[in-house]
ZAVEXFI-768020 format. One record per atom (N, C-alpha, C): x, y, z. Coordinates in steps of 0.02 Angstrom, whole numbers, plus 50000, padded with zeros to 5 digits. Layout:
<rs>
XYZ...
</rs>
This chain:
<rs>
588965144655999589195151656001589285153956073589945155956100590025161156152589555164756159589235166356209588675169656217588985175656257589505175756287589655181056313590365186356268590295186356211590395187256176589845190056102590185197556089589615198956024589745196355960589455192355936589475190355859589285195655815589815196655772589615201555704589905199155662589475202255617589555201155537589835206855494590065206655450590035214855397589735210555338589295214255300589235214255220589375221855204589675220855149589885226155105590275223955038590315227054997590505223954903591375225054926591385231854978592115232854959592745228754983593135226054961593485223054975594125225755037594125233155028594625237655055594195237555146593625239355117593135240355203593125233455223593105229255191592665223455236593495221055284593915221455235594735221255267594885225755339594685231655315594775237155372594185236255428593705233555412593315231455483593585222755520593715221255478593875215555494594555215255559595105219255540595365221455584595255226055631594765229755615594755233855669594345229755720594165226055702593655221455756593905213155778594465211155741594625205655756594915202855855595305209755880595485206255926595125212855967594555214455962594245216356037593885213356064593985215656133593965211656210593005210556205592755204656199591975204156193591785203956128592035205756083591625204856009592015196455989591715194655943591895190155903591525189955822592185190555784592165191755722591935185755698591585186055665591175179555628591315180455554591305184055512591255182255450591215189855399591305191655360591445194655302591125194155223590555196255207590195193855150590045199555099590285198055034590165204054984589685205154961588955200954979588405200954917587885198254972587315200054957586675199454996586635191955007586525186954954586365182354947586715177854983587445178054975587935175755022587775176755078587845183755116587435183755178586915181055208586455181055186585725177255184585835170355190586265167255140586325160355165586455157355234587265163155228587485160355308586965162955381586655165955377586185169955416585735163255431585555158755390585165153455368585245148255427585975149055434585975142555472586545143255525586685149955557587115151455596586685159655640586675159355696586635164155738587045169955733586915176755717587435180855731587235186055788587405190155797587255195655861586945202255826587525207455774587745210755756587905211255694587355214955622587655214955562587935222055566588725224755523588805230255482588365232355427588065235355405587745231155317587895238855285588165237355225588325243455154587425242755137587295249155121586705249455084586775248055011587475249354966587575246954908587545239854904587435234754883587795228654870587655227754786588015223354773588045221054688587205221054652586765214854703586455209254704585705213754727585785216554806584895221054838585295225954869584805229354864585055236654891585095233054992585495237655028585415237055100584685237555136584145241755120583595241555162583255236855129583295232055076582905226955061583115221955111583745221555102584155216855162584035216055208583865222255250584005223155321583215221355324582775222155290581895220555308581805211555303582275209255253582255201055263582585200455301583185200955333583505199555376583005197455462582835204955446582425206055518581805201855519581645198855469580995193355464581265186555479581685186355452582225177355478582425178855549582835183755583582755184055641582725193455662582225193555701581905200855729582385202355774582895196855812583155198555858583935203155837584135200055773584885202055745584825210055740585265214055776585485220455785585875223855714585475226355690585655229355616585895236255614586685238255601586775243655602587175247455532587065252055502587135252755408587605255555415588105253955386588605253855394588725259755314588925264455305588675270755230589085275455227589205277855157589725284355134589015290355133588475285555141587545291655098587325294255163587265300555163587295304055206586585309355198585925306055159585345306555138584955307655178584565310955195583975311555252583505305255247583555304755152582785300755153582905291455151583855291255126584045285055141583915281355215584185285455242584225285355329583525282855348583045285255351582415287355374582205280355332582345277855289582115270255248582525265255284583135268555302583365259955323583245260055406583135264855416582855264555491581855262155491581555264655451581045261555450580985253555427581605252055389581455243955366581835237955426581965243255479582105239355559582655240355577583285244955540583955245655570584155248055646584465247055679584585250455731585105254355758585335256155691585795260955690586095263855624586685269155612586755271755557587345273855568587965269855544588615273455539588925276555491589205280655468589705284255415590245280055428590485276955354591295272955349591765275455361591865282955391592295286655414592375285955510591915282555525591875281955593592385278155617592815280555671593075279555715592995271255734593285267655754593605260255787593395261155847593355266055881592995266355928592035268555963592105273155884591315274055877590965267055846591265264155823590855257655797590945251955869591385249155887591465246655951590995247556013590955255956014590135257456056589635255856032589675257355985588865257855924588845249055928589065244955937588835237055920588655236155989589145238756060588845238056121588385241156149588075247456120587555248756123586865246456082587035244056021586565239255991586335234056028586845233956046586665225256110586435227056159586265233256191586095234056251585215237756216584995237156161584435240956148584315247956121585075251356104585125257156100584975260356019584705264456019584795265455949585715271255903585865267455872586585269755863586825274255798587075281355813586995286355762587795289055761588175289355707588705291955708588395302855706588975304955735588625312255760588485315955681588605315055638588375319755574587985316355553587905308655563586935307855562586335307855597586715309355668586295313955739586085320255689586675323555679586445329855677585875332355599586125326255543585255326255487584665325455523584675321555565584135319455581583635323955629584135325955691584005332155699583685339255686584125338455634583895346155600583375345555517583455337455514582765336655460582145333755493581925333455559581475330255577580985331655563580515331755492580055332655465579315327455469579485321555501579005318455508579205311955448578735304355444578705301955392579125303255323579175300355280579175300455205578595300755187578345304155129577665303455106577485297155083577065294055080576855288655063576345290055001576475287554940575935287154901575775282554852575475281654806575115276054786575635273654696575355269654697575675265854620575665269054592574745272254556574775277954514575005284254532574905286254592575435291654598575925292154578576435287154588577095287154566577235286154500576775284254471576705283754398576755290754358576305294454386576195299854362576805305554386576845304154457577615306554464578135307754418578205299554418578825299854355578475302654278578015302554265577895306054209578035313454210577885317854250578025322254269578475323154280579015321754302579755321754297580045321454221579815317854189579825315554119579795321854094579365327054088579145332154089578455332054050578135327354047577505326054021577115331554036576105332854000575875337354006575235331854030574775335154080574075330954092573835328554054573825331753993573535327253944574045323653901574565321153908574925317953887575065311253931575225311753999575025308654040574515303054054573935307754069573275303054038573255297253976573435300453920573395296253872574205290853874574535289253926574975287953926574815281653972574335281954016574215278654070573365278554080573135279854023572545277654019571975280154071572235284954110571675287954137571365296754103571065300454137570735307854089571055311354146571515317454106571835324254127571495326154197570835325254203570545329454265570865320054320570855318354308571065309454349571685312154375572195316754295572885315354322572835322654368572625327154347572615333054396572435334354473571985328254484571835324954554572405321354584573005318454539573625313854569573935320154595574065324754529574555328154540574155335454602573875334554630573655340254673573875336254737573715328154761573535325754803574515325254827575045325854769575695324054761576035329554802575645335854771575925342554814575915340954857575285339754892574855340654957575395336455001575455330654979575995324755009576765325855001576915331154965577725331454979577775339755024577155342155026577245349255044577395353055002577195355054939577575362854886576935361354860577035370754826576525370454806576535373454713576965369754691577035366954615577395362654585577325360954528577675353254483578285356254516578675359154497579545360554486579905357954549579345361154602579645358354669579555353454670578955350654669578755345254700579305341454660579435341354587580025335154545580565337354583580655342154589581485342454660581485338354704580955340554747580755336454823580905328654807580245325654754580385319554731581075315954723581405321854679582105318754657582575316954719582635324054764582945323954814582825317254854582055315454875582125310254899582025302254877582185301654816582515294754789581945294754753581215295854755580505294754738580525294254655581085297854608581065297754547581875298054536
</rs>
């Protein structure tokens, strides 16, 4: 591999994008286009046994979602510059594929020239944000995702379900005052301070 030269990749399902990056990146000065893959697995292979610089990656694919991807990826090599390539414009997507090691976040509406920086700034260490996902991030900087437990989420989704504590309980085998301890500790961890919100909050952020 040219070393003075950036190697990238795109994965994405779509056939229309992976075309339209493909050209938009084929004859600039320093990159080198390597390859085009619709499905995780495919990717993964060639990743296997070829060096790249620079992935695009869709968070959709057929096969694993993108932040499953991008967390194996980054375990086969820590060094490959991962940037998500997305129509989802989610606070809580973002904030997952940046915690599962991405180093950047583009909208498929971006500019030939905002992606062109965004891979040379990947390469230089930078972290890379198209400006209307500057500006979520920005203006949602709330800290973390909540983190909570199996049975929490269990009971979550029951609650979403629209289950009652004691329906719950007998659903999952623990006693109403057990589930009333999940569901207090659930507020506490999404911030509101009742079911209705909290199943919003949840919903809103992928949790159910």
């Amino acid at each position: 591999m040219n070393k003075e030269r950036i190697t990238v990749i795109i994965v994405d399902d779509h056939p229309v994008v992976l075309q339209g990056f493909e050209y938009m990146l084929q004859d600039v000065e320093g990159v080198r286009f390597a390859g085009k893959f619709a499905d995780a697995a495919t990717a993964l292979g060639y990743l296997q046994h070829n060096a790249v610089d620079v992935i695009l990656l869709d968070i959709n694919l057929p096969d694993r979602n993108g932040i499953d991807l991008c967390e194996a990826i980054k375990q086969l090599n820590p060094d490959t510059r991962i940037i998500a390539i997305s129509n989802i414009n989610e606070y809580s997507i973002i904030q997952r594929m940046l915690a599962a090691g991405a180093n950047g976040y583009l909208l498929k509406n971006a500019s030939a020239d905002e992606v062109v920086m965004g891979i040379q700034k990947a390469m230089e260490g930078e972290m890379v944000f198209s400006k209307g996902i500057e500006d979520i991030l920005n203006d949602l900087k709330t800290g973390d995702l909540p983190v909570i437990t199996r049975r929490e989420k269990e009971v979550l989704a029951l609650l979403a379900a629209g289950l009652s504590s004691v329906e719950i309980g007998e659903k999952i085998f623990i006693s109403p005052l057990t589930v009333e301890s999940h569901r207090r500790n659930l507020l506490q961890k999404f911030k509101v301070t009742n079911a209705a919100a909290l199943i919003h909050k949840a919903t809103e952020m992928k949790y159910v």
